[in-house]
C-alpha positions as CSV (number, residue, x, y, z in Angstrom):
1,X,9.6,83.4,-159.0
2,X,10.5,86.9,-158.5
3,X,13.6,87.5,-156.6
4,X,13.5,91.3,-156.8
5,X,10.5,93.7,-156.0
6,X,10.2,96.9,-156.9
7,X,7.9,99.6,-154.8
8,X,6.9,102.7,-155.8
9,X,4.0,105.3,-155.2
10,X,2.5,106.5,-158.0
11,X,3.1,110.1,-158.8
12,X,6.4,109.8,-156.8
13,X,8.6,107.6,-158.3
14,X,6.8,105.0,-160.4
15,X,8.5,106.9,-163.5
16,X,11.9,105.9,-162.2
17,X,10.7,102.2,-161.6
18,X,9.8,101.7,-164.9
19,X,13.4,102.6,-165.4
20,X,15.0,100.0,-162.6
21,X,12.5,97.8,-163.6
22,X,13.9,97.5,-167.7
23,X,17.7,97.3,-166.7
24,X,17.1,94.9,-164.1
25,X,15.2,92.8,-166.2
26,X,17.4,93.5,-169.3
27,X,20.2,92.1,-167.1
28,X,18.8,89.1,-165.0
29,X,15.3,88.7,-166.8
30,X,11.9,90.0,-166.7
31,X,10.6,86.9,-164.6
32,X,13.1,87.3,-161.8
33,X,11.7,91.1,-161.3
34,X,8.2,92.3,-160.0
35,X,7.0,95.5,-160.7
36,X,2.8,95.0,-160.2
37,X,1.8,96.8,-163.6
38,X,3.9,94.8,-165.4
39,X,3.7,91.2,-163.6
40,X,0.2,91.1,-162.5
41,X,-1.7,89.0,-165.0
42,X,-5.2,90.4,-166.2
43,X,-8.1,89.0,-164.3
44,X,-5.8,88.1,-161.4
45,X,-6.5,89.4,-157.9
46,X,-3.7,92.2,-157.6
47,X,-4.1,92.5,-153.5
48,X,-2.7,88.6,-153.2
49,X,-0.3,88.5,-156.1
50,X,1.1,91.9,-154.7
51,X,1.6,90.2,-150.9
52,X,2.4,87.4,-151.9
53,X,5.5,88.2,-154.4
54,X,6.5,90.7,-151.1
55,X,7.0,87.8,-148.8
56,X,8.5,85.6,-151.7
57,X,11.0,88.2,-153.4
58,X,14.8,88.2,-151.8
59,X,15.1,92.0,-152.0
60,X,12.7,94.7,-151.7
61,X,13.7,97.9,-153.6
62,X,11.7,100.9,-152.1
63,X,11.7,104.2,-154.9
64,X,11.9,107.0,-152.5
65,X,10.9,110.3,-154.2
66,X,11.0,113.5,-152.9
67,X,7.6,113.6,-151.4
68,X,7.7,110.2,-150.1
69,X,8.1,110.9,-146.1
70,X,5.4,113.7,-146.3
71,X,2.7,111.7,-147.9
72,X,0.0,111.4,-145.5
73,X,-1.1,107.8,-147.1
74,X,1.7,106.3,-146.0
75,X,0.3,106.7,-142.2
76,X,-2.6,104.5,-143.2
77,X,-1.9,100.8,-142.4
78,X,-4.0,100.0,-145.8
79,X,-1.8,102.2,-148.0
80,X,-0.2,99.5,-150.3
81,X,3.2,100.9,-150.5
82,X,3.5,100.4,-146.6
83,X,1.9,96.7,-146.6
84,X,4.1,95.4,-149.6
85,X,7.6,96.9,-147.2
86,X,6.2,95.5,-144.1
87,X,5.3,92.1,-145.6
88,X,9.1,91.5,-146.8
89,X,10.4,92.8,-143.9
90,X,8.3,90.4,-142.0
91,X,10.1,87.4,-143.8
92,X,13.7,88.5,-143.4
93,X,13.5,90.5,-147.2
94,X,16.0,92.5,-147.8
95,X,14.6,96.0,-147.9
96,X,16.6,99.0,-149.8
97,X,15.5,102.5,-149.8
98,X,16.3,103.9,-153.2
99,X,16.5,107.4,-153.0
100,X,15.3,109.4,-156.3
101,X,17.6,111.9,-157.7
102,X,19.7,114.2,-155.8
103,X,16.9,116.4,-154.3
104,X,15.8,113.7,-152.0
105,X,17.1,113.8,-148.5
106,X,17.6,110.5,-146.5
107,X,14.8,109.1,-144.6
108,X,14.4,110.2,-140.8
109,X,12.9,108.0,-138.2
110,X,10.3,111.3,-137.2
111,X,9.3,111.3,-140.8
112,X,7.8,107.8,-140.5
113,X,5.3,105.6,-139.0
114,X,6.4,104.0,-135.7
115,X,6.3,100.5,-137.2
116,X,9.1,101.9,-140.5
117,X,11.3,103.5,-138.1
118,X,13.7,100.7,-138.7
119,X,13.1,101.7,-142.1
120,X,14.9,105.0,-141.5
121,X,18.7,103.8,-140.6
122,X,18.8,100.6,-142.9
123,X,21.6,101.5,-145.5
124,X,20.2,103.1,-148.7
125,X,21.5,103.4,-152.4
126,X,20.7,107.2,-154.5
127,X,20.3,107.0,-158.2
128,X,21.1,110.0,-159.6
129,X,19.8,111.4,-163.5
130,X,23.1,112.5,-164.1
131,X,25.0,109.3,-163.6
132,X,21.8,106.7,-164.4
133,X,24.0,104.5,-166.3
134,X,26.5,104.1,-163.3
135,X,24.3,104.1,-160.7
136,X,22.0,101.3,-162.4
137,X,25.2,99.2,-162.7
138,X,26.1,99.4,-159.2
139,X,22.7,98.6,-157.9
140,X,22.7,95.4,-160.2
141,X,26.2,94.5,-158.9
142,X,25.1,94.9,-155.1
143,X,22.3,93.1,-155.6
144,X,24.1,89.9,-157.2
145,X,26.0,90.1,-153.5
146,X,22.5,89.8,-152.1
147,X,21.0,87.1,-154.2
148,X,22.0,83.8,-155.9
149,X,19.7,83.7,-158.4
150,X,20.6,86.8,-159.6
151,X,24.5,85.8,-159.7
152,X,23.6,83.3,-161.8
153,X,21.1,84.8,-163.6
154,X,23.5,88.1,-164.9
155,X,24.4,88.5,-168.3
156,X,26.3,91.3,-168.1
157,X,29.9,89.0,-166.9
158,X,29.7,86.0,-169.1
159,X,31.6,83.1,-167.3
160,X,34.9,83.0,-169.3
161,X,34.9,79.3,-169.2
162,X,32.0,78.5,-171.2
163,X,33.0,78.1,-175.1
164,X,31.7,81.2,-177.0
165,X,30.9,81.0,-180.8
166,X,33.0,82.6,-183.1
167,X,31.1,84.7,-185.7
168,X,32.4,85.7,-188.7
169,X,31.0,88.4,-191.2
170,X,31.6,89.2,-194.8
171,X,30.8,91.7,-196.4
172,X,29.5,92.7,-200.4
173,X,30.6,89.2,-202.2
174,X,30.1,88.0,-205.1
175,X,30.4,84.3,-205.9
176,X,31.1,81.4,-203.5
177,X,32.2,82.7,-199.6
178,X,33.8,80.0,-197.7
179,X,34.1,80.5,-193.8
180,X,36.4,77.2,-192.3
181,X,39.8,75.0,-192.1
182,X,38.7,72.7,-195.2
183,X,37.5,73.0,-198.9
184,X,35.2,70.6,-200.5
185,X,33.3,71.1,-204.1
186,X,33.5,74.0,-206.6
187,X,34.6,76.7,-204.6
188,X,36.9,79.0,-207.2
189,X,40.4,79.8,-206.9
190,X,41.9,78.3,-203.7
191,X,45.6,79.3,-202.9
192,X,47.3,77.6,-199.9
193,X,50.5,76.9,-199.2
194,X,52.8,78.5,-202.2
195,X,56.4,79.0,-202.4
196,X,56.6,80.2,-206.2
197,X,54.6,81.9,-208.2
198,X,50.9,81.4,-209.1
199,X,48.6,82.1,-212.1
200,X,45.0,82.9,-210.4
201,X,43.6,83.7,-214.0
202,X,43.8,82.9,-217.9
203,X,46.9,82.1,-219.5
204,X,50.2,81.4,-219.6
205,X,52.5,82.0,-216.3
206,X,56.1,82.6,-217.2
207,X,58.4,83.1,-215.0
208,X,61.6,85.8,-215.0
209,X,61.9,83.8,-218.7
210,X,62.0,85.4,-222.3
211,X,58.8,84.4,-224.1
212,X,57.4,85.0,-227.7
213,X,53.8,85.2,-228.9
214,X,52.7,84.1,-232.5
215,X,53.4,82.0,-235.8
216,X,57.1,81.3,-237.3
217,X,59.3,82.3,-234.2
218,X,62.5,80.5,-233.1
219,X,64.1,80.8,-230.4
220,X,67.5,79.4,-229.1
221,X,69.6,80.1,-226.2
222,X,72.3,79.3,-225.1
223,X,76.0,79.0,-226.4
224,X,76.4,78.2,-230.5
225,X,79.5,76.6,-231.9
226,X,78.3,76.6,-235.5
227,X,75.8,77.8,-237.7
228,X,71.6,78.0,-237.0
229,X,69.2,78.1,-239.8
230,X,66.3,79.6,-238.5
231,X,64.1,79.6,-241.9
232,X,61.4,77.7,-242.8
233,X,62.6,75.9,-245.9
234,X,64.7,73.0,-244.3
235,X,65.4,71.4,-247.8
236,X,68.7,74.1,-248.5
237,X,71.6,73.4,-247.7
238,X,73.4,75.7,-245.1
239,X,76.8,76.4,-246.6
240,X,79.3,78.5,-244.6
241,X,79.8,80.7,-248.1
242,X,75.9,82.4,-247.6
């Protein structure tokens, strides 16, 4: 059920409550706000569905343009703009004048019908073009004070207590892309944990150490106390007169 309604006269206004009407329902979600071309179903009988959601709906948000006060149909007691405020006033609504841009003037009890004088001194809110963003944040704030259902409903303050997912995001790669604390199967060259060094690719790993490639090298090291034959014929003699 709706919790907020949003009234508007065409011409004057309904413009800016296509506006309210997508933040609201971008914050709280389209089937907690009313706006009649929007939530009517085809076929249904707008007259009832537009009383009805009225009386149901916590708030009432009235778009006040800048001809609103001096429009003759809202003297009519059939002009729908005037039933829909009556009818949640009626039931205890709350009713908010939302005054159009900065060109409109508040609402003056000799502007209006006897039975919206009321109407006239109940607090208002102003949305103004050149602040939308703000303005459109405030209203959804002050109307969380007002209702519940919409406190619970907003997604704009997620509670900090609930457990949020981590995503994580990589970029070009080529080959396997692990994303977590453990390692199963073929997953390529996995390096955790090393205090010397490591060989990630081919070959030998050698270490601050002399090293020789190819056939028919010897090596020693260390200290010598005699004589070394480093050929390859082993069958001579070593004599200390060569």
């Amino acid at each position: 059920m709706p919790e907020v309604f949003i009234n508007y006269r065409t011409g004057d206004g309904d413009k800016t409550a296509i506006t309210i009407e997508r933040e609201l329902s971008h914050r709280f979600g389209s089937e907690l706000i009313f706006r009649a071309s929007k939530s009517i179903p085809l076929g249904t009988q707008f007259d009832e569905e537009l009383i009805a959601n009225a009386r149901r709906c916590a708030v009432l948000i009235a778009v006040v343009g800048p001809s609103w006060a001096a429009s003759p149909a809202l003297h009519d007691p059939k002009d729908w703009v005037r039933q829909e405020i009556m009818e949640a006033h009626r039931n205890n609504n709350k009713v908010i004048a939302l005054l159009d841009g900065r060109k409109t003037d508040r609402l003056r009890r000799s502007d209006l019908p006897r039975d919206l004088h009321w109407f006239a001194t109940s607090q208002s809110c102003r949305l103004d073009e050149h602040n939308i963003g703000r303005d459109l944040n405030t209203l959804g704030d002050k109307l969380c004070e007002l209702s519940s259902t919409l406190r619970e409903a907003d997604r704009s303050h997620p509670d900090s207590a609930t457990p949020q997912l981590t995503r994580n995001s990589v970029g070009e790669a080529y080959g396997t892309v692990l994303l977590g604390n453990t390692v199963d199967g073929d997953a390529g060259t996995i390096v955790k944990g090393t205090s010397g060094p490591t060989n990630t690719g081919k070959g030998n790993l050698y270490n601050h150490s002399k090293h020789f490639s190819g056939n028919g090298v010897n090596y020693t090291a260390g200290e010598h106390l005699g004589d070394v034959n480093q050929r390859f014929d082993t069958s001579r003699e070593v004599s200390n007169d060569e």
